[in-house]
mmCIF file of the N, C-alpha and C atoms, coordinates in Angstrom:
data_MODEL
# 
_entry.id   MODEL 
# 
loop_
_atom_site.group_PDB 
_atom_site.id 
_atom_site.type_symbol 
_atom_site.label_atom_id 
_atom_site.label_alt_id 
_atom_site.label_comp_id 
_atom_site.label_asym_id 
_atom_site.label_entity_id 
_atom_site.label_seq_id 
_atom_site.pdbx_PDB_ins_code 
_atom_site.Cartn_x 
_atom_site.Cartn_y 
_atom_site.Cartn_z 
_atom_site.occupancy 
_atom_site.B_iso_or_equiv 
_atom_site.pdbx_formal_charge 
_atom_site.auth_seq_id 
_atom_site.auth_comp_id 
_atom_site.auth_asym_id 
_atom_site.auth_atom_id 
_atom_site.pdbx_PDB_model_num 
ATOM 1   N N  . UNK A 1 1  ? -0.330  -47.601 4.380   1.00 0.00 ? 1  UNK A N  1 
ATOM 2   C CA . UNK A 1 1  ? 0.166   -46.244 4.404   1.00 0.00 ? 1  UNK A CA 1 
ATOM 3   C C  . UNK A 1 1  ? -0.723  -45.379 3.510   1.00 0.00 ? 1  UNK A C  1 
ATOM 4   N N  . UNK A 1 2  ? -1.272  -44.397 3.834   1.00 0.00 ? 2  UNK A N  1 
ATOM 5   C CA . UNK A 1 2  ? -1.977  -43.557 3.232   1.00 0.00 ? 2  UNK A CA 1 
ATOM 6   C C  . UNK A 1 2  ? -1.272  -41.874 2.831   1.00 0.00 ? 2  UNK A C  1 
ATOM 7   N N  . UNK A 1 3  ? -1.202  -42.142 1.560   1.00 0.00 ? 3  UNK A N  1 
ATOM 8   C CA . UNK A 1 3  ? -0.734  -40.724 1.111   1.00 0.00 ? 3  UNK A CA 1 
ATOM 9   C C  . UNK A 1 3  ? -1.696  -39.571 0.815   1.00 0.00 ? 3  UNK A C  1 
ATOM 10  N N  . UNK A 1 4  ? -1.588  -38.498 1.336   1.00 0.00 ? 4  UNK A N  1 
ATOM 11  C CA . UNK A 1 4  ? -2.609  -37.474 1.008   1.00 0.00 ? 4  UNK A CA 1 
ATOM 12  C C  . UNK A 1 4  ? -1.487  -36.443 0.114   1.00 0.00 ? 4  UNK A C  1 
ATOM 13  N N  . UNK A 1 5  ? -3.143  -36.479 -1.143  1.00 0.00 ? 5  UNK A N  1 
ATOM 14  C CA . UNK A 1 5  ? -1.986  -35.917 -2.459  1.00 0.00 ? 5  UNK A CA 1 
ATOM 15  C C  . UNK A 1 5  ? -2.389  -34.122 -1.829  1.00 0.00 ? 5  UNK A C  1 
ATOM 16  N N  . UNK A 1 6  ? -1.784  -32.960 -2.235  1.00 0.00 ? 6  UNK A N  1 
ATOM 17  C CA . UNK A 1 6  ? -2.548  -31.751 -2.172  1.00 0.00 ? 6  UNK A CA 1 
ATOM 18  C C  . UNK A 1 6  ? -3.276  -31.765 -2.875  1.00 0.00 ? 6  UNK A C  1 
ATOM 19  N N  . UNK A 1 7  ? -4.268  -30.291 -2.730  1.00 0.00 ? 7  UNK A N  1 
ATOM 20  C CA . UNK A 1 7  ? -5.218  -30.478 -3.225  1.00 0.00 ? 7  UNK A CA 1 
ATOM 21  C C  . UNK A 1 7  ? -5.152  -29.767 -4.840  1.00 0.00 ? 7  UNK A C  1 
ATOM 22  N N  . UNK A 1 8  ? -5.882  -30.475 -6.023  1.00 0.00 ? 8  UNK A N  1 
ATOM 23  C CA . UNK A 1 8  ? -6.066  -30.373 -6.980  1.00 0.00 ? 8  UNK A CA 1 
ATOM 24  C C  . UNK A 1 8  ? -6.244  -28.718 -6.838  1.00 0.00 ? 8  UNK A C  1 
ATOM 25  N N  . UNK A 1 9  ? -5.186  -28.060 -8.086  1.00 0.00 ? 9  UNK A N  1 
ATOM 26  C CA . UNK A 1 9  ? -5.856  -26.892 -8.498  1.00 0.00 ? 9  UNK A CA 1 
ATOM 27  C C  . UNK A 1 9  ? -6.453  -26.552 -9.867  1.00 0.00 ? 9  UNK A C  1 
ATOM 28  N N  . UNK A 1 10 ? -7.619  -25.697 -9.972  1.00 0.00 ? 10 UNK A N  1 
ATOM 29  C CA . UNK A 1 10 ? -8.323  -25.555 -11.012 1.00 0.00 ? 10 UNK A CA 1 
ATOM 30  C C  . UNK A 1 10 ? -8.127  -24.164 -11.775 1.00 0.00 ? 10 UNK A C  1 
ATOM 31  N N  . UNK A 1 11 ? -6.899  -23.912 -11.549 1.00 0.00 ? 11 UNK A N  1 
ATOM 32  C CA . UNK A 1 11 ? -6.917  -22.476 -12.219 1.00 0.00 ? 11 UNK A CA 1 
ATOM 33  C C  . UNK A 1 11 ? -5.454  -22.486 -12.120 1.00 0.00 ? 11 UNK A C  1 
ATOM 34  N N  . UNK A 1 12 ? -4.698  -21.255 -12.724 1.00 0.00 ? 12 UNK A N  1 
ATOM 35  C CA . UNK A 1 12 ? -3.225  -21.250 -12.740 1.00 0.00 ? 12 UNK A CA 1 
ATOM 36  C C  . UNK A 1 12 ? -3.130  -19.831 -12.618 1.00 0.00 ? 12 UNK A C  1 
ATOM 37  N N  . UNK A 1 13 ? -2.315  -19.528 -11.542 1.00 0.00 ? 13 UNK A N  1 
ATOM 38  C CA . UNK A 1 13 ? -1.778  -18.239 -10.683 1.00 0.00 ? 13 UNK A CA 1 
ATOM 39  C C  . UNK A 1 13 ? -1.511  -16.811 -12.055 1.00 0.00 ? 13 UNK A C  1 
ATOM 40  N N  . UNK A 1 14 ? -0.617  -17.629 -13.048 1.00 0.00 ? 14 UNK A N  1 
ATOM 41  C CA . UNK A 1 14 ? -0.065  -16.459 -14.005 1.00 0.00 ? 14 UNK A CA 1 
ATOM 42  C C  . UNK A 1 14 ? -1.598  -16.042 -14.571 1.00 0.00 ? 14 UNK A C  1 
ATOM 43  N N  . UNK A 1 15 ? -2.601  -17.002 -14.958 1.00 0.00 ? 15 UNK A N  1 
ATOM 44  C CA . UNK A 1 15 ? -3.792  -16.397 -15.815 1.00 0.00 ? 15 UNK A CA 1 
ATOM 45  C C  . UNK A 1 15 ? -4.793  -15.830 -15.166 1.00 0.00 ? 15 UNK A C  1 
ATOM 46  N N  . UNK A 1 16 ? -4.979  -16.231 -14.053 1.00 0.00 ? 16 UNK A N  1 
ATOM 47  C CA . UNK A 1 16 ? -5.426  -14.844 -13.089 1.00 0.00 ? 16 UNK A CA 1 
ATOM 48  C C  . UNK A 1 16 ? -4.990  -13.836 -12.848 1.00 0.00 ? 16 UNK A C  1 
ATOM 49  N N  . UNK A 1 17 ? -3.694  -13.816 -12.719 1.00 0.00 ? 17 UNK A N  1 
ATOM 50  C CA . UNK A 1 17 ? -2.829  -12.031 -12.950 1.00 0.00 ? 17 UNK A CA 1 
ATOM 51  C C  . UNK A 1 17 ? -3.207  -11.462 -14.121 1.00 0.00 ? 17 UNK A C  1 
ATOM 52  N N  . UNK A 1 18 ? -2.824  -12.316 -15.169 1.00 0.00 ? 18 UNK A N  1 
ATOM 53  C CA . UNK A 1 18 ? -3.142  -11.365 -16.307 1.00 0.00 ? 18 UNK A CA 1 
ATOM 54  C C  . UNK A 1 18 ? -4.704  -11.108 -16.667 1.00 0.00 ? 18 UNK A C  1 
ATOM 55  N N  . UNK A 1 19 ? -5.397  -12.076 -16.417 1.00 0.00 ? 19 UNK A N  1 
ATOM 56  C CA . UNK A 1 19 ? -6.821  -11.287 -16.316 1.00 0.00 ? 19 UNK A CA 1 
ATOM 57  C C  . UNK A 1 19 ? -6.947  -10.612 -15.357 1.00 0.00 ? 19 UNK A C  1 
ATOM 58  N N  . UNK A 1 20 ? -6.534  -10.060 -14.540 1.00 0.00 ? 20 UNK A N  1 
ATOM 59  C CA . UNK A 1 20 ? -6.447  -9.541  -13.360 1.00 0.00 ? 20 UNK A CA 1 
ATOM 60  C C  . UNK A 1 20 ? -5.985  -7.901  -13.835 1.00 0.00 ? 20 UNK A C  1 
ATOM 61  N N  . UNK A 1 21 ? -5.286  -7.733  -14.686 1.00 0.00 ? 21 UNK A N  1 
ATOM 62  C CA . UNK A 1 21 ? -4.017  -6.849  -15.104 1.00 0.00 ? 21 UNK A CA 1 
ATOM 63  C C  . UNK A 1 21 ? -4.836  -6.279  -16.280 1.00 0.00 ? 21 UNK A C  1 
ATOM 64  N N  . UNK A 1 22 ? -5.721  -6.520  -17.214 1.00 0.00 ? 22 UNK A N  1 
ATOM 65  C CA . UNK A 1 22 ? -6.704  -6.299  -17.976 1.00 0.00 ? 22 UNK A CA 1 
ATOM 66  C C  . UNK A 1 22 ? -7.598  -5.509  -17.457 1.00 0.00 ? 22 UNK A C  1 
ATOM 67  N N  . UNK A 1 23 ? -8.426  -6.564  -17.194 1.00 0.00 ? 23 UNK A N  1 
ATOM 68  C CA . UNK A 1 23 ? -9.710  -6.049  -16.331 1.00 0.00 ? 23 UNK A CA 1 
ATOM 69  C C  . UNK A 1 23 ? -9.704  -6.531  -14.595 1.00 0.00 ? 23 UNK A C  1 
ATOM 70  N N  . UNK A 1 24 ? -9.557  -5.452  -13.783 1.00 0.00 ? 24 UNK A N  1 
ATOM 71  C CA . UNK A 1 24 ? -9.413  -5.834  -12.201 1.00 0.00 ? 24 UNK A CA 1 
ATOM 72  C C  . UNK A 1 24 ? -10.765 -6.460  -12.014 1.00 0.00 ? 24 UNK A C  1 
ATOM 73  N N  . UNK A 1 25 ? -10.790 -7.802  -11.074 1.00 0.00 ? 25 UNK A N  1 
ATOM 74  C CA . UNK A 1 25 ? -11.515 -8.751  -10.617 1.00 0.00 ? 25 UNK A CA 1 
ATOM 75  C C  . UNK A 1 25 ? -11.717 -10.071 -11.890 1.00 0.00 ? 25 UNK A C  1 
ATOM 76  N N  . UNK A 1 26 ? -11.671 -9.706  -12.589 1.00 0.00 ? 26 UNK A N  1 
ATOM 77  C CA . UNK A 1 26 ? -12.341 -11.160 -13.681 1.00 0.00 ? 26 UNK A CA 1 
ATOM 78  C C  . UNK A 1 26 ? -10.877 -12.052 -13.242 1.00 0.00 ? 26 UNK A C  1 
ATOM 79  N N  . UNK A 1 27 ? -9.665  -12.186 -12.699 1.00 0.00 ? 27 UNK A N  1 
ATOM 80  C CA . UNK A 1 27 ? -8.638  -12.936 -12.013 1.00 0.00 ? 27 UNK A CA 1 
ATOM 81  C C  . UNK A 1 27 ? -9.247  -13.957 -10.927 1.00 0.00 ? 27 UNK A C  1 
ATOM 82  N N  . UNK A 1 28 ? -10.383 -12.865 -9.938  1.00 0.00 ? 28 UNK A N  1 
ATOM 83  C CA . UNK A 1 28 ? -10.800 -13.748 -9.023  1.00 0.00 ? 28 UNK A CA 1 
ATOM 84  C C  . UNK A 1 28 ? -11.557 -14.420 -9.383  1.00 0.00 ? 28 UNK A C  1 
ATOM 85  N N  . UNK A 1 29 ? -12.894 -13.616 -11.072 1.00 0.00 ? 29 UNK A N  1 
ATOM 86  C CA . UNK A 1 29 ? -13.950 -14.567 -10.339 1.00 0.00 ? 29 UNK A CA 1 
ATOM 87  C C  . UNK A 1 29 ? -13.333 -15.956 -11.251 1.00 0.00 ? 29 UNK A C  1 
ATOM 88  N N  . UNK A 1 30 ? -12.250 -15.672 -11.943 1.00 0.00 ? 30 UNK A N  1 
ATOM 89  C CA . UNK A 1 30 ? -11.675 -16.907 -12.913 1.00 0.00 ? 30 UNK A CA 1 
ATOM 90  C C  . UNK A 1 30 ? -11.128 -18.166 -11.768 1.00 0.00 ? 30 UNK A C  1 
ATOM 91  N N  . UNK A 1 31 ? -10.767 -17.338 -10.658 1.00 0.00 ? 31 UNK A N  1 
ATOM 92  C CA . UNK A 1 31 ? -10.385 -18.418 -9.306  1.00 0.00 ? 31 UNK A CA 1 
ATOM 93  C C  . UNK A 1 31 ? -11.512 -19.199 -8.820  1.00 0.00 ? 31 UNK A C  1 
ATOM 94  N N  . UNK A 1 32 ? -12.821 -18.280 -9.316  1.00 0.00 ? 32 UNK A N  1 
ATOM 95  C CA . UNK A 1 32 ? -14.115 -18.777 -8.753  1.00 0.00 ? 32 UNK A CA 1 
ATOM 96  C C  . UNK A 1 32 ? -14.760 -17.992 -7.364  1.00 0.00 ? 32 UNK A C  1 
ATOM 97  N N  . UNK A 1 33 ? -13.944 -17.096 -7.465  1.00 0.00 ? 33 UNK A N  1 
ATOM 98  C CA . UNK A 1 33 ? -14.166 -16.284 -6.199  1.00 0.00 ? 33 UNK A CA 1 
ATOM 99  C C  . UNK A 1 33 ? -14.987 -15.051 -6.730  1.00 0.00 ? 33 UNK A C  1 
ATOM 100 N N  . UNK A 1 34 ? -16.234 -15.546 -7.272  1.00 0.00 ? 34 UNK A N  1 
ATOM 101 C CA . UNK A 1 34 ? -17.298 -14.927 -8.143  1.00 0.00 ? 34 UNK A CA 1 
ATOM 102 C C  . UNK A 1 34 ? -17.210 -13.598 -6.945  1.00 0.00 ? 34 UNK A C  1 
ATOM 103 N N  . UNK A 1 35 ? -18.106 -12.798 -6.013  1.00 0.00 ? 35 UNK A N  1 
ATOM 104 C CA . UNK A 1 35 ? -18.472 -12.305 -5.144  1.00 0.00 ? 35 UNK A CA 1 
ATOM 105 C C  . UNK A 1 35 ? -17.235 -10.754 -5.096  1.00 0.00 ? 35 UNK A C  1 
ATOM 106 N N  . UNK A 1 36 ? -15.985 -11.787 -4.464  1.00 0.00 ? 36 UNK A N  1 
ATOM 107 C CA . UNK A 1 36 ? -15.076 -10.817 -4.463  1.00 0.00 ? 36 UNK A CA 1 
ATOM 108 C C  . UNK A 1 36 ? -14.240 -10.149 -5.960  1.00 0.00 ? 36 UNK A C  1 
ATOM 109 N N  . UNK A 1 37 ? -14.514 -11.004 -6.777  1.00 0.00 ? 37 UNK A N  1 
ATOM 110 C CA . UNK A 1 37 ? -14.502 -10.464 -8.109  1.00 0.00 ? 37 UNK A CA 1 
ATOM 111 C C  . UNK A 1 37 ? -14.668 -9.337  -8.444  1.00 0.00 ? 37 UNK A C  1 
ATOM 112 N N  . UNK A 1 38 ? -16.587 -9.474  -8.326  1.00 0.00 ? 38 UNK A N  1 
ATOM 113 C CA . UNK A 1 38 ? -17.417 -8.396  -8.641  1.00 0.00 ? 38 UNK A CA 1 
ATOM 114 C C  . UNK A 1 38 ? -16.935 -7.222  -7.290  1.00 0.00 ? 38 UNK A C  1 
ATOM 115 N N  . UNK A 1 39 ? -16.900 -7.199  -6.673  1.00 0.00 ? 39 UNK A N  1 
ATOM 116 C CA . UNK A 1 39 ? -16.392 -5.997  -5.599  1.00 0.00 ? 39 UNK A CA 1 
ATOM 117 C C  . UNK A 1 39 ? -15.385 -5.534  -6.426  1.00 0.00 ? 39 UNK A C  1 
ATOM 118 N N  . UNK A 1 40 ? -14.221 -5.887  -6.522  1.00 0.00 ? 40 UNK A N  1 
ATOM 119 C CA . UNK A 1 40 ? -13.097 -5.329  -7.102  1.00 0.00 ? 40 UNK A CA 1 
ATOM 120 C C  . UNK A 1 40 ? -13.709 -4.890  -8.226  1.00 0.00 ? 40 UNK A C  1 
ATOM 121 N N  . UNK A 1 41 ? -14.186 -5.189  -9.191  1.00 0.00 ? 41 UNK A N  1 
ATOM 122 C CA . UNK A 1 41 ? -14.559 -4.342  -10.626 1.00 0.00 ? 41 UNK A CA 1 
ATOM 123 C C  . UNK A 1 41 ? -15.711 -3.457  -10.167 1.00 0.00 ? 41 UNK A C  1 
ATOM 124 N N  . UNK A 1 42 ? -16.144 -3.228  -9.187  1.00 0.00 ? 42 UNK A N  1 
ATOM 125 C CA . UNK A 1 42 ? -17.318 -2.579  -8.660  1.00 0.00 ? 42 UNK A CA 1 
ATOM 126 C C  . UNK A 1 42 ? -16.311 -1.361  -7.761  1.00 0.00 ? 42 UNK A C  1 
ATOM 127 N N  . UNK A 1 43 ? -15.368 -1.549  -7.027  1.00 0.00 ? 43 UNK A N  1 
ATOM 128 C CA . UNK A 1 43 ? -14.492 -0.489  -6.645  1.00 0.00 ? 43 UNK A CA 1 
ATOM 129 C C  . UNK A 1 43 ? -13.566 -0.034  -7.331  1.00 0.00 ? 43 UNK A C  1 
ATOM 130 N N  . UNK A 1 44 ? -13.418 -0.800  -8.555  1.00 0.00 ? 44 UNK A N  1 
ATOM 131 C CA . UNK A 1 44 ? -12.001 -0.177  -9.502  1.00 0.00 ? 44 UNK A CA 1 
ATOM 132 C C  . UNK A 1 44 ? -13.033 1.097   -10.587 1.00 0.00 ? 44 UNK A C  1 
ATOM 133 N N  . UNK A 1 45 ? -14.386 0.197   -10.561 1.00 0.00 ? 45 UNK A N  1 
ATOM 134 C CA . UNK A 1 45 ? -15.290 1.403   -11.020 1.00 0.00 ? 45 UNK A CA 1 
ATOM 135 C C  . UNK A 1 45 ? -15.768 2.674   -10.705 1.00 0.00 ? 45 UNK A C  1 
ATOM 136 N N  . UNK A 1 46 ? -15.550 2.386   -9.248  1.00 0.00 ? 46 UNK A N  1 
ATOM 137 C CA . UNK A 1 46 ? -15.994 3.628   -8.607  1.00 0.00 ? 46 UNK A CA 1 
ATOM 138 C C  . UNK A 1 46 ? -14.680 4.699   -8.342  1.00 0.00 ? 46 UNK A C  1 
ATOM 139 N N  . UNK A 1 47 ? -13.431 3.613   -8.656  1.00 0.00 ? 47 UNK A N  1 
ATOM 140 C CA . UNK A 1 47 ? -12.572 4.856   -8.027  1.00 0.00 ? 47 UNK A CA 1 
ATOM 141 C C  . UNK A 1 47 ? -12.195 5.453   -9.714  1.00 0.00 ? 47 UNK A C  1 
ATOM 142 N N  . UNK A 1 48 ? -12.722 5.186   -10.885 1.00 0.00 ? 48 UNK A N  1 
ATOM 143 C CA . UNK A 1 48 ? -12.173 5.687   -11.802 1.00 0.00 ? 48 UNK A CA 1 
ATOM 144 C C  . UNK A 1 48 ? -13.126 6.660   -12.301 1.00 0.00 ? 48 UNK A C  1 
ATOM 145 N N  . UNK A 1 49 ? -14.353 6.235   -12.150 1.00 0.00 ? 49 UNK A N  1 
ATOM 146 C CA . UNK A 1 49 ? -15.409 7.685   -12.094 1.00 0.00 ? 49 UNK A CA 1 
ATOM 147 C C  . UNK A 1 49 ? -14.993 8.564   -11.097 1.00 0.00 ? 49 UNK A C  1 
ATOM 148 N N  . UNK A 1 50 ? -14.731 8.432   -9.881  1.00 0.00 ? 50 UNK A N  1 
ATOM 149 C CA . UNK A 1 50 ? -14.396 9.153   -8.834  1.00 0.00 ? 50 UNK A CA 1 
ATOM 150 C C  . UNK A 1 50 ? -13.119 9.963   -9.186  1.00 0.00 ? 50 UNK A C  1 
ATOM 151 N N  . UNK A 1 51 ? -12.388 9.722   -9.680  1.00 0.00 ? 51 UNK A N  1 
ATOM 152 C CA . UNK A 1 51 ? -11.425 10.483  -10.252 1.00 0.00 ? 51 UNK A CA 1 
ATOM 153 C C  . UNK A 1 51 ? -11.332 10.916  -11.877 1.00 0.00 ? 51 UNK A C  1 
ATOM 154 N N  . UNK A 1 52 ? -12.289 10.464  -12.892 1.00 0.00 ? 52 UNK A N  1 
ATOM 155 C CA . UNK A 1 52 ? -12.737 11.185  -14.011 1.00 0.00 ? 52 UNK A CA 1 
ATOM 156 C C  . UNK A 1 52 ? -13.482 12.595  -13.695 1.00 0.00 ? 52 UNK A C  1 
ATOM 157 N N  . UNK A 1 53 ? -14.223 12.348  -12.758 1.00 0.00 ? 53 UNK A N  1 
ATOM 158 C CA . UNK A 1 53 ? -14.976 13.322  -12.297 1.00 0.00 ? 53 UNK A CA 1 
ATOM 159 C C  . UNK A 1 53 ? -14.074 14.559  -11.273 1.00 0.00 ? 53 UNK A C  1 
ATOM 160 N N  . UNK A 1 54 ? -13.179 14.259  -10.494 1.00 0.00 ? 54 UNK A N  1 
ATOM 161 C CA . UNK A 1 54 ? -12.121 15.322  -9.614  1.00 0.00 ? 54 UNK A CA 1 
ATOM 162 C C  . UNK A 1 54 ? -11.324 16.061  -10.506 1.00 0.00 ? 54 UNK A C  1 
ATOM 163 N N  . UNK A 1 55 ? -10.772 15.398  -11.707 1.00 0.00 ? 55 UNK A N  1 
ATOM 164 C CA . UNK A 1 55 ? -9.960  15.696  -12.815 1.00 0.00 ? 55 UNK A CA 1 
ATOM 165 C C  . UNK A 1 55 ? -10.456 17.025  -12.988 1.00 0.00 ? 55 UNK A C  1 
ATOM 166 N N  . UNK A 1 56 ? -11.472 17.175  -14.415 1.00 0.00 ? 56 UNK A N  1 
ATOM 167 C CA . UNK A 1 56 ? -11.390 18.014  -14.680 1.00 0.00 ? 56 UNK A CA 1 
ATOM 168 C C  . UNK A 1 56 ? -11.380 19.386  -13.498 1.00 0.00 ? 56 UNK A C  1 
ATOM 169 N N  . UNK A 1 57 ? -12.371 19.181  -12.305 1.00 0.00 ? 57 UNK A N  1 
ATOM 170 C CA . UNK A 1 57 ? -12.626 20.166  -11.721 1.00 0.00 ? 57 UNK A CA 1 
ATOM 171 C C  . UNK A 1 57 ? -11.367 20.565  -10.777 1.00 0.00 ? 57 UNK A C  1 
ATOM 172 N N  . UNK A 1 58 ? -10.005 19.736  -10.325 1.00 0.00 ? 58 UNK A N  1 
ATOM 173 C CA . UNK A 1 58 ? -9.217  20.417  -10.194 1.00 0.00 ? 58 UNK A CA 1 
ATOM 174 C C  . UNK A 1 58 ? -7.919  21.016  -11.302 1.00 0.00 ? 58 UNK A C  1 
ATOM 175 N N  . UNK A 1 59 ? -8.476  20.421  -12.704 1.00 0.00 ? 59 UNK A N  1 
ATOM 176 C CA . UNK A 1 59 ? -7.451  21.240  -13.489 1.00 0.00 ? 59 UNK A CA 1 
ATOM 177 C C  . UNK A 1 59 ? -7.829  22.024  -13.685 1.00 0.00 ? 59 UNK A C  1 
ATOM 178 N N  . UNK A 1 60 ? -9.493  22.892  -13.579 1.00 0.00 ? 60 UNK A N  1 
ATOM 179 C CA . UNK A 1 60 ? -9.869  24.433  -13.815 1.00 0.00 ? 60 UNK A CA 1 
ATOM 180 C C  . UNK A 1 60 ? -9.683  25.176  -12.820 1.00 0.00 ? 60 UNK A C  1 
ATOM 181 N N  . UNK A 1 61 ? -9.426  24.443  -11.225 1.00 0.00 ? 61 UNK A N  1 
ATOM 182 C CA . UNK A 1 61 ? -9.305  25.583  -10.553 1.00 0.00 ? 61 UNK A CA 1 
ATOM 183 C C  . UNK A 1 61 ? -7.628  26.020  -10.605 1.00 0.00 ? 61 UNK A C  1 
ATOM 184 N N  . UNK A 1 62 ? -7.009  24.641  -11.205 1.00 0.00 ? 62 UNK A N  1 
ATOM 185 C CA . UNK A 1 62 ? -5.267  24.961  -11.162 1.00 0.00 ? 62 UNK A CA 1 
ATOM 186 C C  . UNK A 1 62 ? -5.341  25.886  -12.331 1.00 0.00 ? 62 UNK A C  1 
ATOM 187 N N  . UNK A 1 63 ? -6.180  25.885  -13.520 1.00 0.00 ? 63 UNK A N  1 
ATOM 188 C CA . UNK A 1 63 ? -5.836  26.850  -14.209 1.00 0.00 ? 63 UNK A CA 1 
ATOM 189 C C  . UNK A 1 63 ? -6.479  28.459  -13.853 1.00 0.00 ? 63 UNK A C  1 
ATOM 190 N N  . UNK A 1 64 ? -7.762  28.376  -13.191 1.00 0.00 ? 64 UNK A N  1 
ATOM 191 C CA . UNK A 1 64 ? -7.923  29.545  -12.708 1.00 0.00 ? 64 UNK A CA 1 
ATOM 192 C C  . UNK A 1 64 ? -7.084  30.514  -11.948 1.00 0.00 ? 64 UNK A C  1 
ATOM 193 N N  . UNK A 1 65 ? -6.196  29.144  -11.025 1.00 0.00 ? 65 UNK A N  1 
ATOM 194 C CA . UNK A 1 65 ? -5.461  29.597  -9.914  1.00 0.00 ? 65 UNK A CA 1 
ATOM 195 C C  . UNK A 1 65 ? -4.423  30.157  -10.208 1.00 0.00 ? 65 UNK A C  1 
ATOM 196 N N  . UNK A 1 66 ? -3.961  29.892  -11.264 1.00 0.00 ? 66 UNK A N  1 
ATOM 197 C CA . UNK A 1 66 ? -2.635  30.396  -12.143 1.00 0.00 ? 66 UNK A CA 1 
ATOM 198 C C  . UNK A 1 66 ? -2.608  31.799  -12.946 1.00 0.00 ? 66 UNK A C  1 
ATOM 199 N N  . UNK A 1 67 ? -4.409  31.668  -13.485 1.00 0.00 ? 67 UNK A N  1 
ATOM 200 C CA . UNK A 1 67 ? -4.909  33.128  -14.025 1.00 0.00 ? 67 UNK A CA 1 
ATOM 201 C C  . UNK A 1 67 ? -4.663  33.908  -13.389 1.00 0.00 ? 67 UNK A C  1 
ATOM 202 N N  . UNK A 1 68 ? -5.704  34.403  -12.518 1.00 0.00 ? 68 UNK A N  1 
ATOM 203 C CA . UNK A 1 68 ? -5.838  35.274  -11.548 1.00 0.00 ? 68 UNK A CA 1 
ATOM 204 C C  . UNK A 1 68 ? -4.955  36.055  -10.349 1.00 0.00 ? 68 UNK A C  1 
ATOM 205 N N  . UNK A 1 69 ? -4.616  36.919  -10.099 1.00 0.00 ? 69 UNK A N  1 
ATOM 206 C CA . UNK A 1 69 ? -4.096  37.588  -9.235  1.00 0.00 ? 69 UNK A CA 1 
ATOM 207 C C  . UNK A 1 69 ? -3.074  38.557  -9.839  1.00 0.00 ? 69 UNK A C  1 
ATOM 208 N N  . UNK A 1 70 ? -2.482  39.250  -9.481  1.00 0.00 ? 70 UNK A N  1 
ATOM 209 C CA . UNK A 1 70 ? -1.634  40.621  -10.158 1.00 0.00 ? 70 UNK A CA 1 
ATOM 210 C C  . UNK A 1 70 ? -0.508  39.733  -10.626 1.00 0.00 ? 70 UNK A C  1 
ATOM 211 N N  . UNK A 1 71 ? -0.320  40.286  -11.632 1.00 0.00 ? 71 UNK A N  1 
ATOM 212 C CA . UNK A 1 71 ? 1.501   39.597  -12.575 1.00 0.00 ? 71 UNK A CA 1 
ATOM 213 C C  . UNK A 1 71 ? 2.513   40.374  -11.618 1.00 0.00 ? 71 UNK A C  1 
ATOM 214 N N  . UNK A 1 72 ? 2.719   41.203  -11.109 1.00 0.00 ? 72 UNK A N  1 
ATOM 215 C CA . UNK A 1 72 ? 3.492   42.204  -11.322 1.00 0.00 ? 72 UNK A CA 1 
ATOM 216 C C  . UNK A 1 72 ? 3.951   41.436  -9.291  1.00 0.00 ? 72 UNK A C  1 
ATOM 217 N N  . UNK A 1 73 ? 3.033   40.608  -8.683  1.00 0.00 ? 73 UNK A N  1 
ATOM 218 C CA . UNK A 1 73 ? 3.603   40.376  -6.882  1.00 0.00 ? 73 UNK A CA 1 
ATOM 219 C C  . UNK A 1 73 ? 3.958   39.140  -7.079  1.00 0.00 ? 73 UNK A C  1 
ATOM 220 N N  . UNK A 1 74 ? 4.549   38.783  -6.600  1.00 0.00 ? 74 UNK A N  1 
ATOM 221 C CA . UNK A 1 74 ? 4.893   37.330  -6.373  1.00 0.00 ? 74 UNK A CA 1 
ATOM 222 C C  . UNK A 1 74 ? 4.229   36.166  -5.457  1.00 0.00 ? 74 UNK A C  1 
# 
């Protein structure tokens, strides 16, 4: 009779979340899933410049937008 054990795991689910929850991707490449790792910290990078950068320029036009126009119309 031959028992097939599952397969050995080399990492544990909770310590990839929390490296995961830190810094996005170092979870995967800690799974070993080097590649898709780096994507995720490569898109969590881009979307946080991408929105450092929208920031300021729509809180000057919300504050422009608020300046400007007659007090007195609605």
């Amino acid at each position: 009779m031959v028992v097939q054990q599952p397969p050995e795991k080399h990492w544990h689910p909770g310590i990839a979340a929390v490296l995961s929850f830190f810094i996005p991707g170092l979870g995967q490449i800690y799974r070993g899933k080097i590649l898709r790792g780096l994507l995720w910290m490569g898109a969590t990078a881009v979307g946080l410049l991408a929105a450092h950068r929208a920031r300021p320029d729509s809180a000057s036009l919300c504050i422009i937008n608020a300046y400007v126009g007659n007090p007195y119309k609605r």
